[in-house]
N, C-alpha and C positions, 0 to 999 in steps of 0.2 A: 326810815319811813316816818319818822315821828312830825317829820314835816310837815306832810300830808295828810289832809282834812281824813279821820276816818274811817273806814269805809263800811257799812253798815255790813250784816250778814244774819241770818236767820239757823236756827240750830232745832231741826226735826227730830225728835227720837221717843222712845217710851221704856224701855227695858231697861235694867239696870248697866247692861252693858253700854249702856251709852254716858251712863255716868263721869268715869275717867278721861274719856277722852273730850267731853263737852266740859270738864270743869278747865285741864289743862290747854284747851282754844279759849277759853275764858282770861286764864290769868296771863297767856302770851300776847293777847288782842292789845293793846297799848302799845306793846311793844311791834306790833304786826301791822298797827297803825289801822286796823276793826276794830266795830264796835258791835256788839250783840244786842242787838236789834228787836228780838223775840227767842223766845223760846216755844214749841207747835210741839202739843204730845196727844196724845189719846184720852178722852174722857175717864174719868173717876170711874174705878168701876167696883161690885160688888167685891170682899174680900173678908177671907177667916168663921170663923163657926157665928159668929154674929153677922155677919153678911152684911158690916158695915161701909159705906162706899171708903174710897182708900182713893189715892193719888197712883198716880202710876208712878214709878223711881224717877223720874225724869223731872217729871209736874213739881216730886217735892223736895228735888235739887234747885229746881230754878224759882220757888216759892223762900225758898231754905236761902235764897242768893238775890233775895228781890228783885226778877229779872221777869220783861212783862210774859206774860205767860198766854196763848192760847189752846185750848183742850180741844177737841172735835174727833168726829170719826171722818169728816170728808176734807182736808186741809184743801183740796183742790177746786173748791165752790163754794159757790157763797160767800156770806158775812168772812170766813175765815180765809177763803182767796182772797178778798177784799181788804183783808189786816195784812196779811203778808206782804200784800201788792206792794201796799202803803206803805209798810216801813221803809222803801226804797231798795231794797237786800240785793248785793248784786252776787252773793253765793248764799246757798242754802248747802247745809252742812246732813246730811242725814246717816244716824246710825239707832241698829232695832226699833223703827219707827213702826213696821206694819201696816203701814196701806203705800198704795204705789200713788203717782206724784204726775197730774195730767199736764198735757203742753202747756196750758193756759201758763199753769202756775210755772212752770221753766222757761217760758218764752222769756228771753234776754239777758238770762241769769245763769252763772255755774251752776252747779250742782256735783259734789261727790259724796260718796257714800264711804263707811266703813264698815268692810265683810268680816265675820270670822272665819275664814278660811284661806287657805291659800291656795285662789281661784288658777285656773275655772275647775279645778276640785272642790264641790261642795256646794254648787247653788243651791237656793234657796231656804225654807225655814230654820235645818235643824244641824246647822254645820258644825257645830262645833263637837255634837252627839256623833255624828256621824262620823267624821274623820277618825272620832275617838273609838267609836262601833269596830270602824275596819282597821285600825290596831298599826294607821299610816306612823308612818318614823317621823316625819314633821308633820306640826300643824302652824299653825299661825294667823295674819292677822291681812287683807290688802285692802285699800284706797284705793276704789275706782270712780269715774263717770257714772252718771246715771243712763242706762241706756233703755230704749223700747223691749227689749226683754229683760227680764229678772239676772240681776248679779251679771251683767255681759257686758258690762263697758269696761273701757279704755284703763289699762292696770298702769296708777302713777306712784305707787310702791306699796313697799309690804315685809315685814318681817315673819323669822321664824324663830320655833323653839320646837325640843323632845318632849313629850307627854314624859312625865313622873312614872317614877312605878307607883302604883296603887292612888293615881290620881283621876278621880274623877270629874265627868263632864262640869259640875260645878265648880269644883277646883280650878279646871282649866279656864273656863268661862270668866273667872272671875281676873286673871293670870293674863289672857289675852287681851280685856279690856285696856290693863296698863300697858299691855307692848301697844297696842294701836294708837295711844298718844305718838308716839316719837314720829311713825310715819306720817300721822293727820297734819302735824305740826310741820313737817318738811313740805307736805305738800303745797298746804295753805301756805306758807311761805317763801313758797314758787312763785305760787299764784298772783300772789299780792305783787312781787317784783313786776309778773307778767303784766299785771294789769294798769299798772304804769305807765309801763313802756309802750304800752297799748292805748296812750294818751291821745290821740290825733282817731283813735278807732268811732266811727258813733256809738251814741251811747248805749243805742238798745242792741249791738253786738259786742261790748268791747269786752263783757266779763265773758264770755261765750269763749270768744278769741282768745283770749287766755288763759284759759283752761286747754284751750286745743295746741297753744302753743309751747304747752308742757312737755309735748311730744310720746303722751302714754302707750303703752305696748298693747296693741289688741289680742284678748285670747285665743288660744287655740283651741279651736272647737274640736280636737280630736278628745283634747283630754278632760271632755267635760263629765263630770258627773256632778249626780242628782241627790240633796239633804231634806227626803222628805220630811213631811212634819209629823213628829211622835206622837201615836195613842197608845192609851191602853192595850190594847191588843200586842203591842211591843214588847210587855214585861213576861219577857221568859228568855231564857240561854238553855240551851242545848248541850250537857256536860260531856256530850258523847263528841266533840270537839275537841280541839288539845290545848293544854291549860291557858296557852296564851291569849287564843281566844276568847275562852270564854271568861279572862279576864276586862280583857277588850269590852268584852260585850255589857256586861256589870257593871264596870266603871262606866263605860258610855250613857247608858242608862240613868245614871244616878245624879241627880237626887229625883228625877222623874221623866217617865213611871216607875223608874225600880224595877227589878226580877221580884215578879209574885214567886214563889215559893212553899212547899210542902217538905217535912221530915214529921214522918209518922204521922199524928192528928195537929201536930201542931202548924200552921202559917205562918209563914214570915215573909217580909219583903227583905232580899239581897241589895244593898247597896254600896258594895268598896270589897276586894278582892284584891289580892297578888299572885302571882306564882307560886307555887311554893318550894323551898330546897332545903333538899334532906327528906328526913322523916319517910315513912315506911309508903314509897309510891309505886312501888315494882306489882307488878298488874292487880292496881284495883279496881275493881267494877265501878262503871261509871256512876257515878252520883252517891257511890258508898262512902261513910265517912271512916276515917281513919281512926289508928290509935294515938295519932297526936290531932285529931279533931278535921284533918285537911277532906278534901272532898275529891273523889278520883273522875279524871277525865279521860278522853277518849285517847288519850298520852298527856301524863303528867297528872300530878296533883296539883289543885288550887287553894291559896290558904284564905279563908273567908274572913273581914276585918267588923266590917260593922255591918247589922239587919235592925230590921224593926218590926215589933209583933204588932199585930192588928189593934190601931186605940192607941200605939201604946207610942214611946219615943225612943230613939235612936240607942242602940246600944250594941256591944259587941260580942261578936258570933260565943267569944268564949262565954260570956256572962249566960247570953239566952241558952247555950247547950245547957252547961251546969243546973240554971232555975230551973229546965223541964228534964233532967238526967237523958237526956239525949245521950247513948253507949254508940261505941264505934261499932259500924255494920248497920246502919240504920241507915237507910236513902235517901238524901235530898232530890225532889222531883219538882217539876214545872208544871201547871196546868195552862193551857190555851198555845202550845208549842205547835208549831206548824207541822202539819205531816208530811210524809217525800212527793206528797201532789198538791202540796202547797196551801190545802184548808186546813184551821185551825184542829187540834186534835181535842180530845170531848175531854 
């Protein structure tokens, strides 16, 4: 392709997770015979105990890469449908960008996306907490179309992997970002052949066309489930679960909200958990801690790795037992756990 004039393209996103795979479309584009065109992220926004405005990861990758940069909340109007137009971009690349993407601005241009999930498990916000929540055996990463619903186009690949033991949703987040390079990079590199070949197409269908001539796999809406978006109200586990769970559920959680937490008068937030094997599990009351520190489930013990006291920073369950002599038989509890008809409990 080096032949060929190259092809401009525009790269949407705002979260850090968009980082790896926009730097790696980046350093292949020469080779892909694109050129990066713009970079479209989300406004600066307040951040940290000074409440100073901050870039979003995205803004200070492609600042950090001298690449032009547009910020907005609405990319689909205005001044900034107006820059995009302009660049010429015949695919827009979108990954964790956060606002949806009106016809104006996709009339006569590709467009895919990169999910963290491996759809249609897991639309929308919080996929990667989620799959992690329900304690699924793969998770992964897919490449699709942009379609009129959320996360429901056309699937033009995707890989997998096993969640870790005692890996949480950050962990993974951060782990999946790099597998979605290899598929973005096969796709777009379809596309590009496509779009070639698609020489004789006009011009305001011809990126369109080849994208649809990749021939993607449409979902199946049997198997769709739903990745709402996390609050507060989230941070609790249930130990009367059995231990796998409600490691699942900790890790998924973490690094926010966290499981809020109570042992005795003290607080803490739960953040990272395993299983645990060995040590004294033969019926312990649920949320009692043991005489090697574990915490008993509704079957099984869990072995608790890092929390964090209110104020305070990250540290491990062993160090914050010891600081407050936290004795075994003492109970770790949840406050705001849902009750069996479903309202929060007091």
């Amino acid at each position: 392709m080096s032949g060929s004039e190259p092809v401009p393209i525009v790269l949407l996103g705002s979260g850090a997770f968009a980082v790896a795979p926009f730097a790696a479309l980046r350093t292949a584009a020469p080779e892909l015979g694109l050129h990066v065109a713009c970079v479209v992220s989300q406004p600066d926004r307040k951040a940290g105990r000074g409440q100073t405005l901050a870039p979003t990861p995205v803004s200070a990758w492609a600042l950090a890469n001298a690449l032009p940069l547009e910020r907005t909340d609405d990319a689909s109007s205005g001044a900034s449908l107006a820059r995009i137009r302009g660049t010429g971009a015949a695919l827009l690349v979108v990954v964790a960008f956060g606002q949806r993407l009106g016809r104006e601005l996709l009339d006569g241009v590709a467009a895919v996306n990169v999910h963290g999930s491996l759809l249609p498990a897991w639309r929308g916000a919080a996929p990667i907490q989620r799959s992690l929540m329900a304690g699924d055996a793969r998770v992964g990463v897919t490449v699709i179309g942009l379609a009129d619903r959320i996360d429901a186009g056309a699937v033009f690949a995707e890989a997998s992997t096993e969640p870790r033991e005692g890996e949480t949703a950050g962990d993974l987040h951060d782990r999946l970002s790099v597998l979605g390079c290899a598929p973005l990079l096969d796709t777009v590199r379809r596309w590009r052949a496509a779009f070639d070949a698609h020489s004789n197409t006009p011009r305001h269908q011809r990126a369109a066309r080849a994208l649809e001539s990749l021939g993607g796999v449409q979902q199946d809406e049997r198997f769709v489930t739903r990745a709402a978006k996390l609050s507060r109200a989230d941070a609790w586990v249930d130990f009367a679960a059995d231990a796998k769970a409600v490691c699942a559920r900790i890790n998924g959680l973490s690094p926010w909200p966290g499981v809020d937490a109570v042992v005795g008068q003290h607080a803490l937030r739960i953040l990272r958990a395993r299983t645990a094997v060995g040590g004294s599990a033969q019926g312990v009351p649920t949320g009692e801690i043991t005489l090697d520190g574990h915490v008993g489930c509704g079957q099984g013990t869990v072995e608790l790795l890092d929390v964090q006291p209110p104020g305070g920073s990250v540290m491990s369950w062993d160090a914050f037992r010891r600081g407050r002599q936290i004795a075994a038989g003492a109970v770790v509890s949840c406050r705001g756990m849902p009750s069996r008809d479903g309202d929060p409990s007091p």
